[in-house]
PDB file of N, CA, C and O in Angstrom:
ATOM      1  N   UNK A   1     -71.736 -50.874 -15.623  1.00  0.00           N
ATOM      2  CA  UNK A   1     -73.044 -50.547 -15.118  1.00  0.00           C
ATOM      3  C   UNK A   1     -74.137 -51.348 -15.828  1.00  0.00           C
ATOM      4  O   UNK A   1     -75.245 -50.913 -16.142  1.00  0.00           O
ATOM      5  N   UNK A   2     -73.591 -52.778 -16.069  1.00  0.00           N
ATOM      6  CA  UNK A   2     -74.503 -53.336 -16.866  1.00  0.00           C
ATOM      7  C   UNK A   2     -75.646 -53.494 -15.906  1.00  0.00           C
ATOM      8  O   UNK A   2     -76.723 -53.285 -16.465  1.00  0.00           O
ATOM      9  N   UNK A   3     -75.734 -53.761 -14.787  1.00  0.00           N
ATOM     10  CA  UNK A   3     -76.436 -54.035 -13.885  1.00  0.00           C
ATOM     11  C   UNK A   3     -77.339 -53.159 -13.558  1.00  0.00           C
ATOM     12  O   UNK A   3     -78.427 -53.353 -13.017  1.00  0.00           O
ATOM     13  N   UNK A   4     -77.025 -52.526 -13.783  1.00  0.00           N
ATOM     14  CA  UNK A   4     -77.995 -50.743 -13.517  1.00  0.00           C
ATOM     15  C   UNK A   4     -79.340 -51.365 -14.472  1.00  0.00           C
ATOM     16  O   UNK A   4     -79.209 -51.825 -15.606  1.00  0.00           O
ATOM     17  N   UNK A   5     -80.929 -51.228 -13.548  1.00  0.00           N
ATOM     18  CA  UNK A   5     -82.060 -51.430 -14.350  1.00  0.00           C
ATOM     19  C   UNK A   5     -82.207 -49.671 -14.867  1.00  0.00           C
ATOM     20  O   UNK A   5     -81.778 -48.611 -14.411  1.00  0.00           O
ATOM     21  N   UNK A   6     -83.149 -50.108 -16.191  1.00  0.00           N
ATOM     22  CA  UNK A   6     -83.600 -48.635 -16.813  1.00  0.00           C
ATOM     23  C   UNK A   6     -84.600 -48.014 -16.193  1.00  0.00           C
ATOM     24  O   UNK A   6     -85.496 -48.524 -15.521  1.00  0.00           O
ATOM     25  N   UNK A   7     -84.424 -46.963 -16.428  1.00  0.00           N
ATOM     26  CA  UNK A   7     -85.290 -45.586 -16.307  1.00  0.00           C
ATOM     27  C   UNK A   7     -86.619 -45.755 -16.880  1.00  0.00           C
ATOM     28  O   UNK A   7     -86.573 -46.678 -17.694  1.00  0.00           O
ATOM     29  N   UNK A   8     -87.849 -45.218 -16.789  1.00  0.00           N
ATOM     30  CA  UNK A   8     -88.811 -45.222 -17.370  1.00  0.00           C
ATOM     31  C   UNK A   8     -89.240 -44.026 -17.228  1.00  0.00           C
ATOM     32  O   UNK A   8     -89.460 -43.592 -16.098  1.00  0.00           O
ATOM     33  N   UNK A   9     -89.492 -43.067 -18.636  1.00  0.00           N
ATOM     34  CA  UNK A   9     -90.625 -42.284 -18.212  1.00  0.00           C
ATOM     35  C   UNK A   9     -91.718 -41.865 -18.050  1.00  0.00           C
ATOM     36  O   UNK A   9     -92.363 -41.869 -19.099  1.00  0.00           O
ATOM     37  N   UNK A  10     -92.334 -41.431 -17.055  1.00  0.00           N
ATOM     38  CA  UNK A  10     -93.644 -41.187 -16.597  1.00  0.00           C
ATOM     39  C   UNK A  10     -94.000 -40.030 -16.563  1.00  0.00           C
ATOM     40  O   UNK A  10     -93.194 -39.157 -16.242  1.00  0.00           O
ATOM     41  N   UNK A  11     -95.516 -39.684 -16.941  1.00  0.00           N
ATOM     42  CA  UNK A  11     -96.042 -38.282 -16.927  1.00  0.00           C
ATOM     43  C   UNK A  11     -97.168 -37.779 -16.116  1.00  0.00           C
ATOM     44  O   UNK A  11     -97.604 -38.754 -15.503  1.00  0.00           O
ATOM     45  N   UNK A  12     -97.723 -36.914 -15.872  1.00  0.00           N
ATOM     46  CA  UNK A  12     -98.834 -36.701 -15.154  1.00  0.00           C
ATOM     47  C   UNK A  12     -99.278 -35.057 -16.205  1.00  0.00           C
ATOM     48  O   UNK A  12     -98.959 -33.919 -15.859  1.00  0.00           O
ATOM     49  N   UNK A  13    -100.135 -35.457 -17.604  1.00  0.00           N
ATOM     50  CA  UNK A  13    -100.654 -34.270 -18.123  1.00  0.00           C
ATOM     51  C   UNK A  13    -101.353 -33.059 -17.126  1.00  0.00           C
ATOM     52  O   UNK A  13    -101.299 -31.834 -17.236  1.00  0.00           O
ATOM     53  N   UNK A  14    -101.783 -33.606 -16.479  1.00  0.00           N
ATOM     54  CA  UNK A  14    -102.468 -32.888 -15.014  1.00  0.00           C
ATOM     55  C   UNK A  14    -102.171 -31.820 -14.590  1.00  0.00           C
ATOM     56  O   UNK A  14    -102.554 -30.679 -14.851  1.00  0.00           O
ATOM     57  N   UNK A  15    -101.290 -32.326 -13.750  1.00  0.00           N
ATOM     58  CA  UNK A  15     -99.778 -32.008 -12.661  1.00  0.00           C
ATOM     59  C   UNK A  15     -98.861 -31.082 -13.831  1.00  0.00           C
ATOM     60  O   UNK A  15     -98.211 -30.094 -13.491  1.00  0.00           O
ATOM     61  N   UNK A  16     -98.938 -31.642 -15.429  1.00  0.00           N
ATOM     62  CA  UNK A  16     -97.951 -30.761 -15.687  1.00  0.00           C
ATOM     63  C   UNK A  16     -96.418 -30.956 -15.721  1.00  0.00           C
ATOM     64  O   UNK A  16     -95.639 -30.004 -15.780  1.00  0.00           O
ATOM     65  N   UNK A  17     -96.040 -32.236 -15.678  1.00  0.00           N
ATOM     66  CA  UNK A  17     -94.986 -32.899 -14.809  1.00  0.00           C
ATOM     67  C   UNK A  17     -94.704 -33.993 -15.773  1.00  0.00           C
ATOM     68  O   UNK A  17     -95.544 -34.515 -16.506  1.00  0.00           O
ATOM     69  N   UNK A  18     -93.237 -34.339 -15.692  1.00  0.00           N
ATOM     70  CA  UNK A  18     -92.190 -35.659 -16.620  1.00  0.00           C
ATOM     71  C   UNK A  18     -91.626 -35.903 -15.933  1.00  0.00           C
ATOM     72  O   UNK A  18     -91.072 -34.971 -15.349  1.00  0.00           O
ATOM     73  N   UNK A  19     -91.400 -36.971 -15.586  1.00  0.00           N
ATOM     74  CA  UNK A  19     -89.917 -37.537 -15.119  1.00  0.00           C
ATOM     75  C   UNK A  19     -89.338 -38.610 -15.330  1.00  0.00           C
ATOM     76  O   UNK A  19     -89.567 -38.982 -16.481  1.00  0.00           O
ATOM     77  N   UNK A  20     -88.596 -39.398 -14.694  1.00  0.00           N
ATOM     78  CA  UNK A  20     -88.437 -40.921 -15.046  1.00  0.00           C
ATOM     79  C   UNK A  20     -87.379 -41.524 -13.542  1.00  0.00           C
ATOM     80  O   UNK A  20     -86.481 -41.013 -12.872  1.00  0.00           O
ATOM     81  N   UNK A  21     -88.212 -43.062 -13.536  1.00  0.00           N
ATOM     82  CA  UNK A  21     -87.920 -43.341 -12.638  1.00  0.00           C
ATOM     83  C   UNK A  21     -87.332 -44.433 -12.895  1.00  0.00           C
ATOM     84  O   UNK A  21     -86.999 -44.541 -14.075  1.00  0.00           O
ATOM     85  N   UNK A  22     -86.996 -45.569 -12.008  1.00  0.00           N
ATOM     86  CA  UNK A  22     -86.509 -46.878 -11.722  1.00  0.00           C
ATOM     87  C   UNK A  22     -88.036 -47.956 -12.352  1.00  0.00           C
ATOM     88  O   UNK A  22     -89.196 -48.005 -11.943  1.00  0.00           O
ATOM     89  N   UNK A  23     -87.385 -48.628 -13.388  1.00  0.00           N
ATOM     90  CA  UNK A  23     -88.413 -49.697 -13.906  1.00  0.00           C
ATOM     91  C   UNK A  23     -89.259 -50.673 -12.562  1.00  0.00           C
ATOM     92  O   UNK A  23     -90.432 -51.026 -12.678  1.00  0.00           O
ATOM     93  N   UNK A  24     -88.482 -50.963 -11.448  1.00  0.00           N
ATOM     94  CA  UNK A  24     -89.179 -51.451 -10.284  1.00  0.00           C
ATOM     95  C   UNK A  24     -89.995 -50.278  -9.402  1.00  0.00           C
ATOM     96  O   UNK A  24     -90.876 -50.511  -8.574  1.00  0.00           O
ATOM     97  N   UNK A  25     -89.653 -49.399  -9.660  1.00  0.00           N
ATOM     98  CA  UNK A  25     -90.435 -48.366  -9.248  1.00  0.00           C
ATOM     99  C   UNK A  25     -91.899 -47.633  -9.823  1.00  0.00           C
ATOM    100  O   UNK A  25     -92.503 -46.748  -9.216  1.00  0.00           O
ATOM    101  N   UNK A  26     -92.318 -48.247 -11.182  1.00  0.00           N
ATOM    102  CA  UNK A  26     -92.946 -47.224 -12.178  1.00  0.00           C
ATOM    103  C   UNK A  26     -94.276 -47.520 -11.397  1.00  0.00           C
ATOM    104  O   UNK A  26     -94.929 -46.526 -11.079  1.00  0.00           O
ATOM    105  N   UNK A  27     -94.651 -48.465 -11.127  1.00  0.00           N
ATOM    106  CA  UNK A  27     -95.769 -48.994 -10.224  1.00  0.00           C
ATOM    107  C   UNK A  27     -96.490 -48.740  -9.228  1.00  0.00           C
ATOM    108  O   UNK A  27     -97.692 -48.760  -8.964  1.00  0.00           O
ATOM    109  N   UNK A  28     -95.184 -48.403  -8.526  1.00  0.00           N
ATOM    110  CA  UNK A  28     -95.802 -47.461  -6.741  1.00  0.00           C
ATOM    111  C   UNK A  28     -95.832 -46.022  -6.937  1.00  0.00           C
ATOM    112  O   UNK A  28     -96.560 -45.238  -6.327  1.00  0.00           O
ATOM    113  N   UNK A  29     -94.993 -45.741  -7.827  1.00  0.00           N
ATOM    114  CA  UNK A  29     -94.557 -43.954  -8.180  1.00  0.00           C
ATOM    115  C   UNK A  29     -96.207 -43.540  -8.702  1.00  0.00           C
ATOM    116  O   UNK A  29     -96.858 -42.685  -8.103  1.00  0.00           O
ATOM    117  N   UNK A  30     -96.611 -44.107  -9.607  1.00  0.00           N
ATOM    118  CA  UNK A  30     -97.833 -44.069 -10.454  1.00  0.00           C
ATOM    119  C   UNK A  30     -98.794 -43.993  -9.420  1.00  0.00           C
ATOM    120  O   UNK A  30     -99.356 -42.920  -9.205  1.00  0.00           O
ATOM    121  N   UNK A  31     -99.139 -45.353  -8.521  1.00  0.00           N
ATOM    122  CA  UNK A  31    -100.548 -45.281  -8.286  1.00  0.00           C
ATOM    123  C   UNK A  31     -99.738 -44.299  -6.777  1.00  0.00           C
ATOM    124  O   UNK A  31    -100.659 -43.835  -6.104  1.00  0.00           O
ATOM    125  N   UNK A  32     -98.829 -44.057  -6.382  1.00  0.00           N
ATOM    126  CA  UNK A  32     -98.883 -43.112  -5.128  1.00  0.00           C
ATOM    127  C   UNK A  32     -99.555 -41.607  -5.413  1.00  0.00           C
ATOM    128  O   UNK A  32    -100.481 -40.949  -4.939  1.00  0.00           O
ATOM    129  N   UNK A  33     -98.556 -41.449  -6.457  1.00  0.00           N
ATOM    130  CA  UNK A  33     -98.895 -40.178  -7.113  1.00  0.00           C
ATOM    131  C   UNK A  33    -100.279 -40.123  -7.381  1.00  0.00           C
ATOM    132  O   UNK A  33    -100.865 -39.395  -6.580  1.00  0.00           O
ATOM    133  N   UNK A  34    -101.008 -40.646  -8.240  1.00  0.00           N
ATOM    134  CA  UNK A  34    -102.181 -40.646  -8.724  1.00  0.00           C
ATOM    135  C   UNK A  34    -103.393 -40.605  -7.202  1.00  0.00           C
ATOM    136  O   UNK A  34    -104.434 -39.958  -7.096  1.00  0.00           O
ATOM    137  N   UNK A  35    -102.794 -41.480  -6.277  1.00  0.00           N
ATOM    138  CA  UNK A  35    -103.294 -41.637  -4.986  1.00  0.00           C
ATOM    139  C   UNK A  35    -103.788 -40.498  -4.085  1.00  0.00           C
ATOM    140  O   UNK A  35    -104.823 -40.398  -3.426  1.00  0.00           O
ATOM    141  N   UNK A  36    -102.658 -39.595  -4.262  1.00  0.00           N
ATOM    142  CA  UNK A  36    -102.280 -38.321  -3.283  1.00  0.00           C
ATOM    143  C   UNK A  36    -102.608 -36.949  -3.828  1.00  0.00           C
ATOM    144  O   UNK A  36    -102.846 -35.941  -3.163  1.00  0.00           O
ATOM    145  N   UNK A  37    -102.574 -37.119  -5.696  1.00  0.00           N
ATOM    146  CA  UNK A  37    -103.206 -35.725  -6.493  1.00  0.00           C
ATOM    147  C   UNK A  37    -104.375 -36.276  -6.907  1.00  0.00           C
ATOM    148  O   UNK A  37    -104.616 -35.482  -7.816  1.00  0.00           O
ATOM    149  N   UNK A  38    -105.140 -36.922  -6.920  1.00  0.00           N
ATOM    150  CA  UNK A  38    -105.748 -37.575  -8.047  1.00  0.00           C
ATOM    151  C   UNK A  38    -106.772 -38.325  -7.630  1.00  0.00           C
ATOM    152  O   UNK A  38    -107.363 -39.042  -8.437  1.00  0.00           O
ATOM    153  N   UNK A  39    -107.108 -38.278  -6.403  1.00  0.00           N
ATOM    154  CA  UNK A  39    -108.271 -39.279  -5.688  1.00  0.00           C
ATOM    155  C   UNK A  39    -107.984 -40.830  -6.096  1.00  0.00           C
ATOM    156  O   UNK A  39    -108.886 -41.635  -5.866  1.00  0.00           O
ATOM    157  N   UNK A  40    -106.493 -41.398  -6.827  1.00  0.00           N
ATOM    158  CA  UNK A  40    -106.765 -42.613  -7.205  1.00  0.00           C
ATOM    159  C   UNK A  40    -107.231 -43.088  -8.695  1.00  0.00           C
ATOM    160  O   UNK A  40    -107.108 -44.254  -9.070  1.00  0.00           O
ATOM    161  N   UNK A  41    -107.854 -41.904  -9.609  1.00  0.00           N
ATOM    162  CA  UNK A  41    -107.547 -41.960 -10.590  1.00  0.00           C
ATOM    163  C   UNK A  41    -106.263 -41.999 -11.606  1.00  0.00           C
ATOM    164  O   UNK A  41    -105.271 -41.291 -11.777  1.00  0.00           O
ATOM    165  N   UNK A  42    -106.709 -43.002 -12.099  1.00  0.00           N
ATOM    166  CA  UNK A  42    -105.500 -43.173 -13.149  1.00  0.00           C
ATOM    167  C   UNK A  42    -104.918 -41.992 -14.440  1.00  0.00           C
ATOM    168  O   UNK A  42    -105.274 -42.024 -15.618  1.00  0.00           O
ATOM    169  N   UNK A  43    -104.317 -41.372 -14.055  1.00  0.00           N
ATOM    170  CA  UNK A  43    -104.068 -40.080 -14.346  1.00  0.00           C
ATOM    171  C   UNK A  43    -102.582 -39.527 -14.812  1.00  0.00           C
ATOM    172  O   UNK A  43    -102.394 -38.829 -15.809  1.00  0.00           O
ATOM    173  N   UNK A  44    -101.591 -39.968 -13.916  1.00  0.00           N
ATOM    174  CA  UNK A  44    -100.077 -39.898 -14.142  1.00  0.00           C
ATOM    175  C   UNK A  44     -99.773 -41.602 -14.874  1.00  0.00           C
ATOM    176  O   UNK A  44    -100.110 -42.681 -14.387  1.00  0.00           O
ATOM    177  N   UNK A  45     -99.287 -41.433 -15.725  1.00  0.00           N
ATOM    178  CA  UNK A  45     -98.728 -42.775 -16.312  1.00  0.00           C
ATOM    179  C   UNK A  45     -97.679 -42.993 -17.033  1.00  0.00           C
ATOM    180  O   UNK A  45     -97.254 -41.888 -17.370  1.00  0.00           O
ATOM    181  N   UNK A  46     -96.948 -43.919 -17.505  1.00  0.00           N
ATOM    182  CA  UNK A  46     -96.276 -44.244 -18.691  1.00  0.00           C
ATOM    183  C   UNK A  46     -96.319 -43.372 -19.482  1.00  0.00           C
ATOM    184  O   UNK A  46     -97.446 -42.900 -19.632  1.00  0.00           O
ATOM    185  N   UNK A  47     -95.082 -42.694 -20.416  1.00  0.00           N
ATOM    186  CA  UNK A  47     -95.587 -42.162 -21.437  1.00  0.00           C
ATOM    187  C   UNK A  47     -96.047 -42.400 -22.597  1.00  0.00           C
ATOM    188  O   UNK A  47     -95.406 -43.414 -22.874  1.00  0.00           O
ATOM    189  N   UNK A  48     -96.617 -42.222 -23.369  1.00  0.00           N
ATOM    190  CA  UNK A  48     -97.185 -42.824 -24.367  1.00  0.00           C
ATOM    191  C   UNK A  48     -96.461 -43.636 -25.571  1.00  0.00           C
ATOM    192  O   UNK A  48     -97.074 -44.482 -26.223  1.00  0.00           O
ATOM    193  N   UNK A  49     -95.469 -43.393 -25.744  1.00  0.00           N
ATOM    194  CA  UNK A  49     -94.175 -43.439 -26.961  1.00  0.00           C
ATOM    195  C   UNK A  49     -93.771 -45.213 -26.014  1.00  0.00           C
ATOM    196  O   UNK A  49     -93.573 -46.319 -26.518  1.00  0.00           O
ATOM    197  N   UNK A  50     -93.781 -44.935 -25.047  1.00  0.00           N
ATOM    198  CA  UNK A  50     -93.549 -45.681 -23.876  1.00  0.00           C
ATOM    199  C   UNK A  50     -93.997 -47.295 -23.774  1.00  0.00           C
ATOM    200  O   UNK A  50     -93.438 -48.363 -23.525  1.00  0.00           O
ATOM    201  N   UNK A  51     -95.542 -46.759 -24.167  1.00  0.00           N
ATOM    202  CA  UNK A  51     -96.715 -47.899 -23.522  1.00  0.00           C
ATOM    203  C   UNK A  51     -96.630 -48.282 -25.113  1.00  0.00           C
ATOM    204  O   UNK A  51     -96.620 -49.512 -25.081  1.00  0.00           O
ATOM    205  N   UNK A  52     -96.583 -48.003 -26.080  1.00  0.00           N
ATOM    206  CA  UNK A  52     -96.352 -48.348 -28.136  1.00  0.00           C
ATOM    207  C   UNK A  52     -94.939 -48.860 -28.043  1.00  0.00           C
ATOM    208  O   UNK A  52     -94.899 -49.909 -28.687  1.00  0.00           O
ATOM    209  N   UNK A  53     -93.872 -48.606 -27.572  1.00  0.00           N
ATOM    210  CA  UNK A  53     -92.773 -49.333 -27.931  1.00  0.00           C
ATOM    211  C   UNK A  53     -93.042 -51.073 -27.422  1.00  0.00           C
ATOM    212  O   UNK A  53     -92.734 -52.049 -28.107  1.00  0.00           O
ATOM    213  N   UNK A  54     -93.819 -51.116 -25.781  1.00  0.00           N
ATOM    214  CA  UNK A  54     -94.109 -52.099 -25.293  1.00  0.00           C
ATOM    215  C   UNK A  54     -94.770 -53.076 -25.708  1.00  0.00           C
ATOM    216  O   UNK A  54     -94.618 -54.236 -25.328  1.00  0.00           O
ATOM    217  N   UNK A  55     -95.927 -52.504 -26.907  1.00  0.00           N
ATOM    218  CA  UNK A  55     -96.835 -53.283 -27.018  1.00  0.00           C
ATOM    219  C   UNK A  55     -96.954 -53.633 -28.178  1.00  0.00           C
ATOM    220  O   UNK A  55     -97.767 -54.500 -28.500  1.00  0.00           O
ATOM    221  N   UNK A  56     -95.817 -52.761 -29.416  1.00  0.00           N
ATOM    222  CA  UNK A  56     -94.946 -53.573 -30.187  1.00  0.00           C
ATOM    223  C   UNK A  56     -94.203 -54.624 -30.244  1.00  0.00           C
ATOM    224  O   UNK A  56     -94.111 -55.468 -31.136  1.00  0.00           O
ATOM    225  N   UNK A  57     -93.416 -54.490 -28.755  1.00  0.00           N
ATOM    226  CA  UNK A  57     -92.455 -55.885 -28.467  1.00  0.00           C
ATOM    227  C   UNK A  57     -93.437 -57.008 -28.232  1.00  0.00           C
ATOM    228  O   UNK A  57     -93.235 -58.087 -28.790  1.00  0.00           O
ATOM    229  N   UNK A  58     -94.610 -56.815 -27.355  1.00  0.00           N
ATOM    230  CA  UNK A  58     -95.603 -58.226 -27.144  1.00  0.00           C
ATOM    231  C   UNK A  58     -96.189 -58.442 -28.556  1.00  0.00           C
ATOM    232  O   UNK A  58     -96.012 -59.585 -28.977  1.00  0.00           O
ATOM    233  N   UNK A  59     -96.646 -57.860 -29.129  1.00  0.00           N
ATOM    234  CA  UNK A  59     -96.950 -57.917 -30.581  1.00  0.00           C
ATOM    235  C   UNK A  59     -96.323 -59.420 -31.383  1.00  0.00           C
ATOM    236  O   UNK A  59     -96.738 -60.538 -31.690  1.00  0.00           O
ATOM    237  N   UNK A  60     -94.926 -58.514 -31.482  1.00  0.00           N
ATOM    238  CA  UNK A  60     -93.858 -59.320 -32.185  1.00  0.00           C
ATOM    239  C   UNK A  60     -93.603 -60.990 -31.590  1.00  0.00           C
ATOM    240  O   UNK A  60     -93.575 -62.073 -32.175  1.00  0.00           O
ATOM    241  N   UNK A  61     -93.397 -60.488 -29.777  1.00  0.00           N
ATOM    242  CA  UNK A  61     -93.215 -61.498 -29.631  1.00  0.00           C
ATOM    243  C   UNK A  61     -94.267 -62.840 -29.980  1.00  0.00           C
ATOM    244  O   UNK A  61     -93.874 -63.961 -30.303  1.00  0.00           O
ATOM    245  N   UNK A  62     -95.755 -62.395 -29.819  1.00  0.00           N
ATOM    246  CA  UNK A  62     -96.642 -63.455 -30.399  1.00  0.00           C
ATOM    247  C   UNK A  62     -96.900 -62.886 -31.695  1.00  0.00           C
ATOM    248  O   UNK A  62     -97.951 -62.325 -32.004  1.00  0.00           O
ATOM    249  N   UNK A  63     -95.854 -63.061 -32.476  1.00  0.00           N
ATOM    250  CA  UNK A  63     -96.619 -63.214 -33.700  1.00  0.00           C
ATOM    251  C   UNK A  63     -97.365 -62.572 -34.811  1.00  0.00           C
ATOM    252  O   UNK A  63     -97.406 -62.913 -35.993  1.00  0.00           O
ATOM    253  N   UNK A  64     -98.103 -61.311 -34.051  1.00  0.00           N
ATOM    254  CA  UNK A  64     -99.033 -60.689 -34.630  1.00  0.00           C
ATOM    255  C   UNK A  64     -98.818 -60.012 -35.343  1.00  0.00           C
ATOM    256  O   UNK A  64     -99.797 -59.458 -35.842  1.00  0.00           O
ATOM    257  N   UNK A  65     -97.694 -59.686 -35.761  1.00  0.00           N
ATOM    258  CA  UNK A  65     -97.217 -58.092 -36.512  1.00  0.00           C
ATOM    259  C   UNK A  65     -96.743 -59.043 -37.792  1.00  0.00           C
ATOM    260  O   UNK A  65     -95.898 -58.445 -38.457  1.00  0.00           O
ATOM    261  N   UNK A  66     -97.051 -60.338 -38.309  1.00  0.00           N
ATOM    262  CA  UNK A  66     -97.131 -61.219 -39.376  1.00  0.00           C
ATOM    263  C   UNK A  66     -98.304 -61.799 -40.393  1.00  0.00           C
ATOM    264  O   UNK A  66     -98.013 -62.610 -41.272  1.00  0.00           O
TER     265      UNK A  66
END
């Protein structure tokens, strides 16, 4: 199942709500959701642990964490 893409999870503090979806999915899931509860505000997202692991890896990758 190497092929299998990862899971991501996403939250909506709001809504009250966790889940996790398909990494090609985190995009439409987000702004649909946010679309349909949320007037379009950015509101359901990434989880936070989530969006810090990510922005550790860009970090590293340029450099900065040196």
């Amino acid at each position: 199942m190497a092929d299998e893409e990862p899971d991501v999870p996403v939250m909506c503090p709001e809504c009250n709500t966790e889940t996790t979806v398909p990494l090609s999915d985190v995009e439409s899931t987000l702004a649909d959701h946010n679309k349909e509860h949320h007037g379009g505000d950015t509101v359901a997202t990434v989880t936070p642990e989530i969006k810090e692991y990510i922005a550790d890896l860009v970090a590293e990758d340029l450099d900065l964490l040196d």
